[in-house]
Structures are given as structure tokens and as C-alpha cells.
N, C-alpha and C positions, 0 to 999 in steps of 0.2 A: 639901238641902231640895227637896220633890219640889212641881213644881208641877200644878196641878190638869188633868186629863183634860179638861174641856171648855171650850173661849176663854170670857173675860168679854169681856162686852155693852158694862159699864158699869164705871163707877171702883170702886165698892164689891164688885166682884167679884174685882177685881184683888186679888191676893197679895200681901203683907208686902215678900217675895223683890222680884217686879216694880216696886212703887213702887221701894225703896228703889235698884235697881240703874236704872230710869229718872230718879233724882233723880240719882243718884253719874255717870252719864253726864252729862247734861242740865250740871251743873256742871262738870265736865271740859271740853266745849265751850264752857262760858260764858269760863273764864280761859282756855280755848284762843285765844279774838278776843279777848280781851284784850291778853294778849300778843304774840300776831300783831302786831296794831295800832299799838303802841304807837311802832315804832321808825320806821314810814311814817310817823306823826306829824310827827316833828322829824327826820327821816331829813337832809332837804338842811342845816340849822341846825346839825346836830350832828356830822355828816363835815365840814362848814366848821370849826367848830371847833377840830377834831383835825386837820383839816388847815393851819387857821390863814390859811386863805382866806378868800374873801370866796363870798360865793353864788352869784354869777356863773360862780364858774370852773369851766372846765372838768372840771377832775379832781372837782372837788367833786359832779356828777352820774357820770363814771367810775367813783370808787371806793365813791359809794350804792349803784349799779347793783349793784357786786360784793358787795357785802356782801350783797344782796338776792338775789342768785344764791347767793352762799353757803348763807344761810340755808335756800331753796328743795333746795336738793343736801341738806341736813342732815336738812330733812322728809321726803326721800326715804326715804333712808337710813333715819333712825328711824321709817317705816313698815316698811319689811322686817325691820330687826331685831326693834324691838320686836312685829313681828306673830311670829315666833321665839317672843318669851319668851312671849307671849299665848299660846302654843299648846301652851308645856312647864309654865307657872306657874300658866295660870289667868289667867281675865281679873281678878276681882279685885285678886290683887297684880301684875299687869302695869300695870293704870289706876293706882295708888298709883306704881308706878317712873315713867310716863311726867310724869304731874303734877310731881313732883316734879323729874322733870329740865329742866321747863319755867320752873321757880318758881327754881330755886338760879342758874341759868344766864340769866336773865335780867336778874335782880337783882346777878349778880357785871356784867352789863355799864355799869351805874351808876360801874366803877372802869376803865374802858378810857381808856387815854390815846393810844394811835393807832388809826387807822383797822382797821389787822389785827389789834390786840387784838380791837375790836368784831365783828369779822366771826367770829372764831376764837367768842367768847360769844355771836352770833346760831345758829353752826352749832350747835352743843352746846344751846341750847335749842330750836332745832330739832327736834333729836332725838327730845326727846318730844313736841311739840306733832305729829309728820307719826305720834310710835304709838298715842296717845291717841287720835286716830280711828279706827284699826286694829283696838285693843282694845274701843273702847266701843260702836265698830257691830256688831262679833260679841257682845258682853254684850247687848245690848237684840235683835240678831235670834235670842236664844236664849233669851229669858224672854219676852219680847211676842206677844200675837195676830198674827195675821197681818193682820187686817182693822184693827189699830189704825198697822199701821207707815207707812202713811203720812203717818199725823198727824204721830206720834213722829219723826220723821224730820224734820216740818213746823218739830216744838217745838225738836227739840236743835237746828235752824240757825238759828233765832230763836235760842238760846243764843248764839252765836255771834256771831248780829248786835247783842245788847245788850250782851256782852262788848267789841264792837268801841265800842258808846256811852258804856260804862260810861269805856273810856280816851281819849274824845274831850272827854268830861263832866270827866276828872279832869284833864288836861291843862290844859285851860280853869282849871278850878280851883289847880293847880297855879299858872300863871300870873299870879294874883293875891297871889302871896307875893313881899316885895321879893327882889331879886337872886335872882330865877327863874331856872334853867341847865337845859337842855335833859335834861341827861344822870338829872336829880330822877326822869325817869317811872318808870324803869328799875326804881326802887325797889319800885312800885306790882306791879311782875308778882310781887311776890313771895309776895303773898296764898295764890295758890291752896295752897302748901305744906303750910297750916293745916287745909285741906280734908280730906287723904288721911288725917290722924288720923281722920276717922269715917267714911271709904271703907274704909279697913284694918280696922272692928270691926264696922259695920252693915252687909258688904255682902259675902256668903257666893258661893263659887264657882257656875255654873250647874250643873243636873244632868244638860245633856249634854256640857259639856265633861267632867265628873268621871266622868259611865258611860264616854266615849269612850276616855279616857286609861287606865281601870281594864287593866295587862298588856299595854298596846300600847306602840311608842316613836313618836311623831311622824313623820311622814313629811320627807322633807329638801324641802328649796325648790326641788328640782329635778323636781321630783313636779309643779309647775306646769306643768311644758312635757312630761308624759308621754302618749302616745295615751291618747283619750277628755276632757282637760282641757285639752291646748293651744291649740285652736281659741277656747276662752271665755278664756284667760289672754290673748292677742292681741288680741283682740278689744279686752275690757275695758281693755289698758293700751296700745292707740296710742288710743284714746277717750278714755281721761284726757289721756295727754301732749298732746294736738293741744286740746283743750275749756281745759284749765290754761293751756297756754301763752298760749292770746290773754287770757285771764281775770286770769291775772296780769301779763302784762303791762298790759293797762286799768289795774288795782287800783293797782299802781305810779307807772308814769307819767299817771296823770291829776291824781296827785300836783305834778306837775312843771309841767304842762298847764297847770295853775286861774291856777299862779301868774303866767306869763307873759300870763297874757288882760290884752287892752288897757285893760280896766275895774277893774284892780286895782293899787292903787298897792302899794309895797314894803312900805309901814308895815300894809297887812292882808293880808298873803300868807298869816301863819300864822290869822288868820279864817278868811280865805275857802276856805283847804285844809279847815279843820274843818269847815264849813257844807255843801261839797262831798263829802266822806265821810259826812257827816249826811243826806246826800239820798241817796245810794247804797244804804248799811246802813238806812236805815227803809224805803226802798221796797222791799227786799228780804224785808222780815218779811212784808209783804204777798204777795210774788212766793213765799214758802216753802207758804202755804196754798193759795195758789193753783195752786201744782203738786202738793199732794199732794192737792187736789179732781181734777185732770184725771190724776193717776196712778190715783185710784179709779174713773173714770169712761171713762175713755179706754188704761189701760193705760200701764207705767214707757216701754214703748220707745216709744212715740208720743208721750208726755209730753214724753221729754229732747229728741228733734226736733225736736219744735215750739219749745220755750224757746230751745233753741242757733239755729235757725232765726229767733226773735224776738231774740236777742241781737246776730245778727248787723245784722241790718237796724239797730236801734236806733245800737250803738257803731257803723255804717255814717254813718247820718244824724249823728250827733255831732260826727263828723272830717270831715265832708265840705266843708263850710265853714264859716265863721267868724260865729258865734251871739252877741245878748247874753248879757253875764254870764246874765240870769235866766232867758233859754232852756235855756242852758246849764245847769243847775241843773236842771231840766226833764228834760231830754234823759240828765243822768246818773239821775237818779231811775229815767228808763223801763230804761236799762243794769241797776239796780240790782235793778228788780222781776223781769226774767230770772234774774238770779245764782241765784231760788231753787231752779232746777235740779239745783244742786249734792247739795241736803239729801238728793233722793231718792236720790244715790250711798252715802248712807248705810245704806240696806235694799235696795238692788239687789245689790249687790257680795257682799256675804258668803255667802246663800243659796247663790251660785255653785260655792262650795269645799265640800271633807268637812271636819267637824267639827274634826280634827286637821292640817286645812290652812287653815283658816276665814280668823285674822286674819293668816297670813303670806301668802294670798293674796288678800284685802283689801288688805291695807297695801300688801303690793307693787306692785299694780294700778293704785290710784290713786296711792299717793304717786310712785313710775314719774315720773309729770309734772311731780313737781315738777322734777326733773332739765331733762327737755326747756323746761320753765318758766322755768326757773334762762336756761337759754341763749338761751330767747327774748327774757327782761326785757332781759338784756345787747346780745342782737343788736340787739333793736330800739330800745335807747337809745344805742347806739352811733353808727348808723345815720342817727339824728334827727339833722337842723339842730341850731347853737347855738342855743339859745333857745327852738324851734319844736318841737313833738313830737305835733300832732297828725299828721305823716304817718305817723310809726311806728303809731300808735294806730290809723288808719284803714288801714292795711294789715292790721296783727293783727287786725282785724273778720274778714276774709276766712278766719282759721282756724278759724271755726264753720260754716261751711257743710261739709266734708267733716264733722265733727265732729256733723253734725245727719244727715248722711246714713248716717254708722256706726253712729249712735244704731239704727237699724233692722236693725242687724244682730247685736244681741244675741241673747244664745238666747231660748227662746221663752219667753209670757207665764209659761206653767206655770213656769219650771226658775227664774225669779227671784220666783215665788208669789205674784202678781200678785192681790189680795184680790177675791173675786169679792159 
């Protein structure tokens, strides 16, 4: 399907094509925070569990940590691969494989009965949730305007961030069924599955993957690091790994954080974690528009700057000392409205590659961090006091300032097409 020769202005200009594969992303994202989510939920409750501990203990944040590292190594991973299959299959049936290996693998972890079961079922749904971003940023930077992608960019990490409500919403919900068990949510990621039947029938391959592939064979993943692209491959992926790793470790351990605050007795730990992610993920939906206003205004590399620059100071003042709860609350909200930096990685990055390197050097780029991510959650909850984990927190602050200073060292406005 060929789409039209001149950008639409407006929605009614937009093609069949483009809705449809801006819907089939947009929903990919949504169960992708869903899933993500679900496990940081009950993460400490449900390693106790399987470990047959009490919350307190030690191993009981140890072996969260690894699992959480796991998982992060997994999204790696299933960015590079599946950016692979995105590049030899087509993004369509790539986004149908990734979905699906998020959905099956999720849902089998409903059945884990030790801690490495779970970890082993976080990495494998991993898999697809680190290629599903890989795939559906090159599907939408290969059908959409150029002048529209920062919105689009705006909308799919609001996907994200509702997917992330959608499992805080159900959790909750869940919770009010007698003899509630932690391991129930598990069940819930299994949704997206149902999705890919009308991803795989309404949502036809682009037609510049399909001109590009017509007599060529893909270029290998080592093509990443060849003269003329190595410099942007570098670039772009110690800029993920250094921005992810303080980010996920926040995301994680503030998990950990809420619950030890002085103002929170034991019987609302699992409240007050939900109310805490509820300030983070909504003030981010805000923080998503508002970067992709100063991406159109100001430009992507001055844009991620400032936000990592603004993320730092904020998770700075956080951990620096000890807040009411409701400051507190506060204080992660402003953490949360930075995060929307992220979205614009989702139309910066692809640009960057040839068509038939697109999502393996996408995926690779960013997911890259989840690796170094992986070893920071661990480092730095290792690291932490018994009990106490705002110093780890307020140290990982300090991974955004090189991370705002790289941000300027992308290629230039032109070569990631910068909407003028």
C-alpha cells in the first residue's frame, strides 16, 4: 500500500495504512506498561512468598533486585533480536511475534514456584516487550509525517503510562477478591495475546520496508559499528545505557523507598507503593506533551538536555533528605513529569539507521541499557543500607548529568528530522 506523496495536515488526511499501524503501535505500548508494571507491583510480596520469608529479609530485596535485572538483560536482548526479525519479516509480523511473547510469558509466570522459575518467565517476557519498541518505532517513523512525530511519540508513551494505570487499577481491583495472592496479576498480562489477531489482518507491511528488501538481503548487526555509522551507534547507545540506568533504577527502588518512609505503617505499604506509582506515571502523561512541545520548538537534542538535566535536579532534591510522606508524593510527580523524555527516543533513534538496519539499530541502541540498567538496579540495591535506599537513589540522580551533556551530542537536527 503506497502511501500518499504529500504529509497530511490533519487526521482526515491521514491514510487507512497510517491510522491503522499508529493504533496497532499505540496498543503494543499500552500492554507493553502493562506488563512491565505488573511485577514491580507485588515484586517484594511475591519473592517473599516464593521465598517463604518475611518482607524484611534480606534476600527477599536480593533476589527482587535479580529478577529485575534479569528481566532488564531480557529486554536487551529482545531488542536486538527481535530488531533482526523486524528487518527480515517486516514490522507487521515482527509486532504480532513480540506481543505475543510478552503475553504467553507473562501469564505462564502466574505458575512459578521459586524465585528462578520467576526470573527465568520475567526474562522470556522480556523478550518481546524490549522488541515491540524496536518494531513499532520504525512502523510508525515509516508511515507518519514528520511534523506529526512528536506528538505520536507524545501519544504512544501515554500508552504506556495508562498501561502502567490500567495494572495499578487492576491490582487494586484484584485485591478486593477474598483470598487475593499476589501471583493472580500475572494472569491479567495475558490480554494483549487477543490483540495480534487484528494486528496480523488490519495492519499491512510499510512500503519502505517492502521497496527496501525487494533483491537485497539485510545487512548483519555489525554494519552498526562500520565507518560512516559508528560514531551515531556510540553515541546513541552509552546515551541509553547511562539515562536507563539511573531511570530504572528510580522506577525500581522507589518501590522499596515509599515503603520504609516513617509515615507508612506495614498494613499500607501495598497502598502507599500504588498511590506512589500513580503520581509518577500521571505526571508523566503531562511531562510526554510537554517534551514533544519543546522537541518542536526547541529541537530533540536540546529537548532530552534539558529533561535529563530537569530529572536530575528533581530525583536530586528527592533523596537529599527526608520529606513528608506528601511531599514526597510531590516530589516523585516532578521525577515523573521528566520521564517524558523518554517518548521522544521513540522518533529520534530510528531515523538514524538505513531502512534495512532501522529496528536492529533502534532496538539495539536503546535496549543496550537495559543491560547496563540491569547492573545498576542490582548495584545500587545492593549497595543500599538494610532498610534505607534513598542513598542509592540519590547517587543514581547523578547519572543524568553526563547523560544530559551527551544528549548534545547527537548528530545534527537535520539527520534525526527534526520538524521544522
Amino acid at each position: 500500500m503506497r502511501e500518499p506523496t504529500a504529509e497530511a495536515t490533519k487526521w482526515s488526511e491521514l491514510s487507512e495504512h497510517q491510522k491503522k499501524s499508529g493504533f496497532a503501535a499505540w496498543l503494543g505500548w499500552f500492554f507493553d506498561g502493562l506488563d512491565l508494571h505488573l511485577y514491580t507491583l507485588v515484586a517484594t510480596v511475591f519473592v517473599a512468598q516464593l521465598l517463604a520469608s518475611p518482607i524484611a529479609h534480606p534476600d527477599v530485596a536480593k533476589y527482587g533486585a535479580i529478577i529485575q535485572a534479569a528481566f532488564l538483560v531480557g529486554w536487551a536482548f529482545g531488542g536486538a533480536a527481535f530488531g533482526l526479525v523486524g528487518d527480515r519479516l517486516g514490522r507487521s509480523r515482527a509486532l504480532v511475534l513480540t506481543i505475543l511473547t510478552y503475553a504467553i510469558f507473562t501469564g505462564l509466570s502466574f505458575f512459578a514456584q521459586t524465585w528462578w522459575q520467576l526470573m527465568i518467565f520475567r526474562f522470556l517476557a522480556a523478550l518481546g516487550i524490549g522488541g515491540e519498541w524496536a518494531v513499532g518505532a520504525s512502523l510508525l517513523s515509516e508511515t507518519w509525517p514528520k511534523k506529526w512525530r512528536p506528538w505520536i511519540a507524545a501519544v504512544l508513551q501515554c500508552a504506556v503510562n495508562l498501561g502502567i494505570l490500567f495494572a495499578i487499577f487492576s491490582v487494586e481491583v484484584l485485591k478486593l477478591f477474598p483470598g487475593f495472592e499476589s501471583r493472580w496479576v500475572f494472569l491479567i498480562g495475558v490480554l494483549p495475546a487477543f490483540v495480534t489477531l487484528w494486528i496480523r489482518k488490519a495492519v499491512p507491511e510499510t512500503e519502505e520496508w517492502t521497496q527496501a528488501q525487494q533483491g537485497r538481503q539485510p545487512p548483519p548487526m555489525s554494519d552498526l559499528f562500520a565507518p560512516g555509522i559508528r560514531r551515531t551507534t556510540l553515541i546513541a547507545m552509552t546515551l541509553c545505557a547511562i539515562s536507563l540506568t539511573g531511570h530504572w533504577t528510580f522506577m525500581f527502588w522507589q518501590q522499596a523507598f515509599i515503603k520504609t518512609h516513617p509515615g507508612v505503617s506495614v498494613s499500607a505499604q501495598v497502598h502507599v507503593t500504588s498511590v506512589a506509582l500513580f503520581c509518577v506515571i500521571f505526571a508523566s502523561i503531562f511531562g510526554n506533551f510537554a517534551s514533544g512541545y519543546c522537541a518542536q520548538r526547541f529541537g530533540y537534542k536540546r529537548t532530552i538536555a534539558g529533561f535529563f538535566a530537569a530529572y536530575f535536579i528533581f530525583m536530586f532534591a528527592t533523596f537529599l533528605m527526608p520529606w513528608s510522606l506528601s511531599v514526597t508524593y510531590v516530589l516523585f510527580a516532578a521525577v515523573g513529569f521528566t520521564q517524558g523524555v523518554f517518548g521522544l527516543f521513540t522518533m529520534v533513534l530510528p531515523p538514524l539507521f538505513p531502512t534495512l538496519l532501522r529496528t536492529t539499530g533502534a532496538g539495539f541502541c536503546y535496549n543496550i541499557g537495559r543491560v547496563f540498567a540491569a547492573a545498576g538496579t542490582v548495584f545500587f540495591g545492593l549497595f543500599a543500607k538494610v532498610g534505607d535506599f534513598s542513598q542509592c537513589l540519590f547517587y543514581a540522580s547523578f547519572l543524568f548529568i553526563p547523560a544530559a551533556i551527551l544528549a548534545l551530542w547527537l548528530p545534527t537536527e537535520e539527520a534525526i528530522e527534526t520538524p521544522r
